[in-house]
MDTraj code that builds the backbone (N, CA, C; nanometers):
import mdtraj as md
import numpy as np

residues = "UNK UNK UNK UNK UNK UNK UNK UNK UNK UNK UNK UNK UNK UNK UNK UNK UNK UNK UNK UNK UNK UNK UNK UNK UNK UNK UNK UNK UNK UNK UNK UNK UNK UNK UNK UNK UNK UNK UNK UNK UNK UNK UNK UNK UNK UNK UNK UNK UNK UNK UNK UNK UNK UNK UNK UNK UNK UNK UNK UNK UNK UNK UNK UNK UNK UNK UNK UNK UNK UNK UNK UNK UNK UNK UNK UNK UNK UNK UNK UNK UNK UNK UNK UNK UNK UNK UNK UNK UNK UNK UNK UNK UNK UNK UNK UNK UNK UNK UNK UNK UNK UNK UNK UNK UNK UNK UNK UNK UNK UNK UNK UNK UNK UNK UNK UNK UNK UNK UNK UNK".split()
xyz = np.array([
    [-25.6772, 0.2688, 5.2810],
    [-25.6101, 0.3932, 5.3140],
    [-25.6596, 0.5037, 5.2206],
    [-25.7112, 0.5887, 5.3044],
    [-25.7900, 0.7071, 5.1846],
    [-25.6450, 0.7975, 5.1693],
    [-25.5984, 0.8576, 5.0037],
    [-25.5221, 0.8982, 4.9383],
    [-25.6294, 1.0057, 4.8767],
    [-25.5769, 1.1685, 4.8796],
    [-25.5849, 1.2565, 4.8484],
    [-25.4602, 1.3050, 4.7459],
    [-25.5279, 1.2978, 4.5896],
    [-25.4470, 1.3618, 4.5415],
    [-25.4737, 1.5153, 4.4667],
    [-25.3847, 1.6009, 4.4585],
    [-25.3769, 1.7487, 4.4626],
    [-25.3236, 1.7874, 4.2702],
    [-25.3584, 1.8403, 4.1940],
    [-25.3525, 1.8664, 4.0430],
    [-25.4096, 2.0286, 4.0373],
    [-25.2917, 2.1236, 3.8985],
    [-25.3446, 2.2262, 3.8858],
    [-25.2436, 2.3228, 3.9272],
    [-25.1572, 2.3042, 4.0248],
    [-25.0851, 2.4215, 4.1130],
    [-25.0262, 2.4635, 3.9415],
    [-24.9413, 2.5606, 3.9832],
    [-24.8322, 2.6433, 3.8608],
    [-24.8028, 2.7766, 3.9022],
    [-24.7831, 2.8349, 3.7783],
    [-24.6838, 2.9768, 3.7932],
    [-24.7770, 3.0505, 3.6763],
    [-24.8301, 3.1582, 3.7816],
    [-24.9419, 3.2460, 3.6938],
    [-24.9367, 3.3808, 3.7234],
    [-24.9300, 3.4996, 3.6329],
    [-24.9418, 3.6040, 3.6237],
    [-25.0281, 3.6590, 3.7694],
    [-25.0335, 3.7803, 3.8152],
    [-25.0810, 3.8298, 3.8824],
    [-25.2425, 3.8735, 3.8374],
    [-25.3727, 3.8490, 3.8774],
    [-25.4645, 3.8857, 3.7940],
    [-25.5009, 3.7535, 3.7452],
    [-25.4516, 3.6666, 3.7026],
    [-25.4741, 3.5243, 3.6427],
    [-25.5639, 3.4447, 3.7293],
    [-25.5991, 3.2951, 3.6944],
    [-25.6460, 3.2413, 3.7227],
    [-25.6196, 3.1135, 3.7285],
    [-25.5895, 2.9952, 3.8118],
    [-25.6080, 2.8642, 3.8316],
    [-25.7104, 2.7765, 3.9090],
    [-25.7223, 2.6822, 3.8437],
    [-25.8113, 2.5509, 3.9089],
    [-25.7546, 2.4234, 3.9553],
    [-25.7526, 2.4386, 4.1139],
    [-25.7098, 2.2878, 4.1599],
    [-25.7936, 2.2094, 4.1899],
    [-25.7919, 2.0670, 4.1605],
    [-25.8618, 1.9717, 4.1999],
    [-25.7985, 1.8458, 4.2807],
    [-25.8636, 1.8290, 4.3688],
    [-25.8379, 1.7238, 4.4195],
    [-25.9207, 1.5937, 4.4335],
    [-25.8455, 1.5106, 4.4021],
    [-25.8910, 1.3395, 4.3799],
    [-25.9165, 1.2580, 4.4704],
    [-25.9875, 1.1708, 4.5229],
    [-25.9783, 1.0871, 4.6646],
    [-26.0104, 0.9360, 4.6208],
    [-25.9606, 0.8655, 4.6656],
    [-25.9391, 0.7267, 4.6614],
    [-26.0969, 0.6959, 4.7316],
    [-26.1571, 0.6730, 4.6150],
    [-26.3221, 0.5769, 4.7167],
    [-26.3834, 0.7132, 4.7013],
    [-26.5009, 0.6569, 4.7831],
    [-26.6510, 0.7826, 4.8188],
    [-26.5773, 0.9148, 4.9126],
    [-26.6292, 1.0101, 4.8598],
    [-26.6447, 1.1115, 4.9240],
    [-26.7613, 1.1234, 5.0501],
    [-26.8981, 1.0945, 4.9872],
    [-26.9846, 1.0821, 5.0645],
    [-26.9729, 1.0964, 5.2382],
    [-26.8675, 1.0292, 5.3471],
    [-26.8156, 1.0329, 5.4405],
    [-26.7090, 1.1657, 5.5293],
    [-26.6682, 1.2444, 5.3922],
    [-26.5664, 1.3540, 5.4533],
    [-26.6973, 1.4753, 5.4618],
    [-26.6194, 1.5436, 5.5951],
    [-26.7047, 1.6759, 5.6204],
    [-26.6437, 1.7030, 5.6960],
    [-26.5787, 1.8113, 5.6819],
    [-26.5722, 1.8897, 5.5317],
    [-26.4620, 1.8210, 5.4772],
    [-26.4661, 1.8914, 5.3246],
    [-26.3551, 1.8863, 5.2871],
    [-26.3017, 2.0281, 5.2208],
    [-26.1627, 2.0579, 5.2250],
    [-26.0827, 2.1706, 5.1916],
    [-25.9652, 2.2013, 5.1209],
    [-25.9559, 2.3237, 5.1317],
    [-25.8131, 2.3660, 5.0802],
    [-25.7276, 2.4829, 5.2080],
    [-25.5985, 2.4130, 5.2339],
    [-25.5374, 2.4801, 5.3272],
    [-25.3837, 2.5490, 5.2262],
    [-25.3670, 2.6340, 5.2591],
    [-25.2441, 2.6697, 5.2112],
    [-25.1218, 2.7338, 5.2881],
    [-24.9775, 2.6943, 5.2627],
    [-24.8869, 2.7349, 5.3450],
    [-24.7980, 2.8088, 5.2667],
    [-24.7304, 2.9218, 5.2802],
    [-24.6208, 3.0516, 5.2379],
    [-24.4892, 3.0360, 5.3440],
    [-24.4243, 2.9847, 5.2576],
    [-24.2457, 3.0302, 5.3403],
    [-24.2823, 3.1037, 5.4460],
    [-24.2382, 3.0405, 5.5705],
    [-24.1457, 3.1000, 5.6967],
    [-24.3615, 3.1196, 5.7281],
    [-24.4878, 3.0804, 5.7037],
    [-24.6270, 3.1012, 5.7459],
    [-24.6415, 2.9899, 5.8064],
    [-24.7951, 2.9991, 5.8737],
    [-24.8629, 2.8910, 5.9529],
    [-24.9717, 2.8168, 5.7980],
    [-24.9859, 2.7138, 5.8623],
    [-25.0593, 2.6731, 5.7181],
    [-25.2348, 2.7233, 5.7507],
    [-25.2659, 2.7450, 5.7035],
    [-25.4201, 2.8381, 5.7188],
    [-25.5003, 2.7874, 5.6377],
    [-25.6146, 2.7957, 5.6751],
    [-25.7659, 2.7536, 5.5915],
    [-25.7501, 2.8417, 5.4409],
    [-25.8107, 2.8102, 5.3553],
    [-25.8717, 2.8923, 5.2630],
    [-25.9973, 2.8940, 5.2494],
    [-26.0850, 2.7768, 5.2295],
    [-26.2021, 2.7403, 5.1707],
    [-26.2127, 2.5768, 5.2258],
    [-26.3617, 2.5715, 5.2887],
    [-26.3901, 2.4363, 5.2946],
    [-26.5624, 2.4048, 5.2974],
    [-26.5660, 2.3129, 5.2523],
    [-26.7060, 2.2885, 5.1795],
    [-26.7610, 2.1603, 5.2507],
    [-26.8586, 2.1846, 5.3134],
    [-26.9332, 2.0476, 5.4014],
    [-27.0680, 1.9809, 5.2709],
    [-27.0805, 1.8853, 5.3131],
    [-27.1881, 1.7881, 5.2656],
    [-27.3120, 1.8373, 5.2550],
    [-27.3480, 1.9416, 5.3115],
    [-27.4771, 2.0302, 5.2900],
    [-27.4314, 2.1435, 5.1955],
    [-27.3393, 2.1580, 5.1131],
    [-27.3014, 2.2602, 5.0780],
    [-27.2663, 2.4091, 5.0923],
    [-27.2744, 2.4267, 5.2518],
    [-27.2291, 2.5124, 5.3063],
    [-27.0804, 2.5264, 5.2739],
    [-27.0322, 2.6468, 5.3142],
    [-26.8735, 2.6466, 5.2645],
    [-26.8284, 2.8028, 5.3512],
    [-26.6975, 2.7825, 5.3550],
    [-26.6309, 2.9166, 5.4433],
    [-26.5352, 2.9305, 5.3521],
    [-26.4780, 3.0513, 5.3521],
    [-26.3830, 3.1531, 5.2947],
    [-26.3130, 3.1917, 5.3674],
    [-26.1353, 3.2277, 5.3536],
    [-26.0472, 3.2973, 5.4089],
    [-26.1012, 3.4604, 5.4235],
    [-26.1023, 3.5282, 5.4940],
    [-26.1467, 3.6827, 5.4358],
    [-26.0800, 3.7431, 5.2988],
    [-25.9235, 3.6789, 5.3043],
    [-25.8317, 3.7223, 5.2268],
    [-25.8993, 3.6875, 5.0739],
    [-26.0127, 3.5157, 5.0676],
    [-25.9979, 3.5345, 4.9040],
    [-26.1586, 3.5017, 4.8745],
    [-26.2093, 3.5468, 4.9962],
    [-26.3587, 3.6147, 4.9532],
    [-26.3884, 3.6729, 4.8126],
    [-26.4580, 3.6336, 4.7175],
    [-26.5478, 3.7407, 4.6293],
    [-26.4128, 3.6450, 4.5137],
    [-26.2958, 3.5777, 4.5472],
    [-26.2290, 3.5603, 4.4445],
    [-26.1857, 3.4292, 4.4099],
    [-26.2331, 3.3387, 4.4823],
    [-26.2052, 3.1826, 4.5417],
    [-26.3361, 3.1103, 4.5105],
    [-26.3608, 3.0175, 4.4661],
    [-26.4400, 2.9215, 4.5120],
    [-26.4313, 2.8176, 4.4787],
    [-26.4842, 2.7355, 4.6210],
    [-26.4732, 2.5877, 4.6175],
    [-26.5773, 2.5029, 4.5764],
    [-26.5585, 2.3819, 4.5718],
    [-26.7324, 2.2891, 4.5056],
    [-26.6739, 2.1759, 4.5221],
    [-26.7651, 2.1029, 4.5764],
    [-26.7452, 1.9031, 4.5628],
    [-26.8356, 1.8388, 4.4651],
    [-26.7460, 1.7424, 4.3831],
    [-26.8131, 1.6668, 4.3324],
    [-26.8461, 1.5179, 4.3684],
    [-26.9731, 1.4963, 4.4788],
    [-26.9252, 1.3411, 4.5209],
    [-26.9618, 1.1968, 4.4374],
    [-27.0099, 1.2422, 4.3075],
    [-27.0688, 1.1341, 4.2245],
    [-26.8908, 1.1119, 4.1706],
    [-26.7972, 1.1967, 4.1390],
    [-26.6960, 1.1957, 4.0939],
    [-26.5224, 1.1849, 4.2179],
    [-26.5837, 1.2393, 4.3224],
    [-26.5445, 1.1666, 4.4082],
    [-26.3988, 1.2911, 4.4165],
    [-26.4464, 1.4033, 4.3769],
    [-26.3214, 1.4892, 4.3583],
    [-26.3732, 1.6981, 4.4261],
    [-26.2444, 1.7096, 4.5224],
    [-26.3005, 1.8190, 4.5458],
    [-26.2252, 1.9769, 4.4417],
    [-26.2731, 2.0822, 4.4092],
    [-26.2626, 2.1922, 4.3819],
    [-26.1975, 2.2779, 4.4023],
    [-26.0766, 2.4446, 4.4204],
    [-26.0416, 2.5572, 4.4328],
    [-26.0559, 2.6241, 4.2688],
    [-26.1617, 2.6817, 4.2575],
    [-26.1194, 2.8140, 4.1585],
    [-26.0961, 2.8757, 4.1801],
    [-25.9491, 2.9477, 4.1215],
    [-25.9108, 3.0685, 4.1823],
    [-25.9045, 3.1889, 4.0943],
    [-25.9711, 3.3025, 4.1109],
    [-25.9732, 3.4093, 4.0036],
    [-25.8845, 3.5397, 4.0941],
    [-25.8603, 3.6506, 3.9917],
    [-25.7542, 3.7282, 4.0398],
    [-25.6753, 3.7251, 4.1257],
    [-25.6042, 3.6157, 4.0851],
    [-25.4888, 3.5983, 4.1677],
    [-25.4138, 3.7362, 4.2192],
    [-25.3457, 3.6974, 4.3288],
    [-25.2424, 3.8062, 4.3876],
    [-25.0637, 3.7672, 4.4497],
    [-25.0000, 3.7966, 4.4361],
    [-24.8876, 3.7361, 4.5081],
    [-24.8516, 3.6778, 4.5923],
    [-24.9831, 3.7434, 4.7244],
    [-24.9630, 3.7065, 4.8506],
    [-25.0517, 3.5474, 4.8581],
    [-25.1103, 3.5132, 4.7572],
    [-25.1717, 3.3655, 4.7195],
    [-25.0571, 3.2826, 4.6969],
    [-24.9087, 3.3325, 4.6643],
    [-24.8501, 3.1969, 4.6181],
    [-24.8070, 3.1253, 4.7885],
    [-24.8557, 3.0085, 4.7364],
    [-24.8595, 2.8772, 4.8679],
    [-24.8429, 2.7833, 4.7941],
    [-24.8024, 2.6455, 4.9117],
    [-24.8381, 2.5185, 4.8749],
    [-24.9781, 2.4884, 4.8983],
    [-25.0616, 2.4394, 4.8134],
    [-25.1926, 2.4343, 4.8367],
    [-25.2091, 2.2934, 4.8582],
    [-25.2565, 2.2189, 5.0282],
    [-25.3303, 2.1131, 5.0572],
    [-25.4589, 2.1083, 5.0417],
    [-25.4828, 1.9737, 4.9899],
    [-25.6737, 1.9202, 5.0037],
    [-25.6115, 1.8604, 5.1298],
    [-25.7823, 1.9051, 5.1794],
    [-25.7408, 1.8237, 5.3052],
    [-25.9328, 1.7705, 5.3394],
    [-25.9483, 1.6104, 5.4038],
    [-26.0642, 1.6014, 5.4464],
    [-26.1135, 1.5647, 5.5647],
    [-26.2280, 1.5662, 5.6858],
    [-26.1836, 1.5081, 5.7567],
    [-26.3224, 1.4257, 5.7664],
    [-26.3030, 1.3133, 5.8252],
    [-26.4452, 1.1764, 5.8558],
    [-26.4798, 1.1419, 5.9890],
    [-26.5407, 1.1856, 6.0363],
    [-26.5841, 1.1408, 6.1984],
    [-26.5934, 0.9897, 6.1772],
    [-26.5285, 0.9628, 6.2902],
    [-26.5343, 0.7907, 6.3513],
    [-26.6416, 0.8004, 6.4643],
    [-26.6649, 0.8904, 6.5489],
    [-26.7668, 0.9032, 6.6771],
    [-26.8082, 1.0625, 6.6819],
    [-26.8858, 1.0969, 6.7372],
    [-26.9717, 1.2338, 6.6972],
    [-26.8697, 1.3425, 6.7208],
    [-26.7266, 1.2811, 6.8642],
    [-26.6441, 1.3692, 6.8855],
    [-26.5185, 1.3955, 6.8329],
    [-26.4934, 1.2641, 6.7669],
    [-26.3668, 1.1908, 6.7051],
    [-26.3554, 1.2379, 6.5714],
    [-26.2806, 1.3100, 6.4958],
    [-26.2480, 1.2664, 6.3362],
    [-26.0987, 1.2524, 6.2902],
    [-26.0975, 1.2149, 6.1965],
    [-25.9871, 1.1451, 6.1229],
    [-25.9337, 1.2766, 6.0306],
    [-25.8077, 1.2958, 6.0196],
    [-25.8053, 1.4531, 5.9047],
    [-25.6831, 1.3701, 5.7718],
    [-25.7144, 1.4053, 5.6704],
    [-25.6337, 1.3167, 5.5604],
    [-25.5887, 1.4475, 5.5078],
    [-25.4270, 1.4513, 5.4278],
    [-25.4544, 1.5490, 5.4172],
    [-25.3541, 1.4711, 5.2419],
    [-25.3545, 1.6182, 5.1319],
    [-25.2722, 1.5484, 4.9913],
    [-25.1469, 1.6169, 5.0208],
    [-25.0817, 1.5907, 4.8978],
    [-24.9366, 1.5895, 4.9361],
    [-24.8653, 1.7507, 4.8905],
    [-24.9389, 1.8074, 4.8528],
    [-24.9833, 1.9550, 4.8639],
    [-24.9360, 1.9859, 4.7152],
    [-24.9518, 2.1000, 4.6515],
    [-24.9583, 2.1381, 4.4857],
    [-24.9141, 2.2994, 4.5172],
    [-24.7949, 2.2913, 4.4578],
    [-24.7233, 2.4603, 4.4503],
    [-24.8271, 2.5593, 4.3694],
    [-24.8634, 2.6173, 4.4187],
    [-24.8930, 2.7600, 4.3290],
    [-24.8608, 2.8670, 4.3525],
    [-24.7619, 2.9519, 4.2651],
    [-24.6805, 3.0896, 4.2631],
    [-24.7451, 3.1787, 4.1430],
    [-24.7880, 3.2945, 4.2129],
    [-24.8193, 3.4048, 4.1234],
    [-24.7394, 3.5258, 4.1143],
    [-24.6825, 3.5623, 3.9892],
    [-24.5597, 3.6283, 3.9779],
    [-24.6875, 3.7974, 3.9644],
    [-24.5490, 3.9115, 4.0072],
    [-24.6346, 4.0447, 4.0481],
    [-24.5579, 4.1239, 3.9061],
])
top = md.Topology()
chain = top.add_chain()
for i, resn in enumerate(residues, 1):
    res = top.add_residue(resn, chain, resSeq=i)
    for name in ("N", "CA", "C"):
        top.add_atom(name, md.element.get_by_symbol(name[0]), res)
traj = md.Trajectory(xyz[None], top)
């Protein structure tokens, strides 16, 4: 059973900065992509950043120029740096990965999500 775990969330100044990481039980090697989704009281849970096996990667528009993600698969752990934070960032932040079983089929795992609140 692949287990995603989520480290890092907190309570940070506006302007500040945090780093979440997330952990995965076994090889990475198999997820594509893998990400960070985040959800806000009474919101839909939304992409932020997700990073495929070629190192390609997408951005929310919202945290363009201030976000970035990175995998480490020798370590088996994925990435969110987050620089100038803003208010409208505080979410529960999910890793989430997903693994094709057939070219059409994939599997989506997701962690058990990590609070982060940035006070204004």
């Amino acid at each position: 059973q692949v287990q995603l775990v989520e480290s890092g969330g907190g309570l940070v100044q506006a302007g500040g900065s945090l780093r979440l990481s997330c952990a995965a039980s076994g090889s990475i090697d198999s997820f594509n992509p893998m990400g960070w989704y985040r959800q806000a009281p009474g919101k839909q849970r939304e992409l932020v950043a997700d990073i495929f096996r070629s190192g390609s990667t997408n951005y929310a528009d919202s945290v363009k120029g201030r976000f970035t993600i990175s995998r480490d698969n020798a370590k088996s752990t994925v990435s969110l740096q987050m620089n100038s934070l803003k208010a409208e960032d505080t979410a529960v932040y999910y890793c989430y990965a997903k693994r094709w079983v057939r070219p059409t089929t994939g599997i989506a795992y997701w962690g058990q999500g990590t609070q982060v609140t940035v006070s204004s």
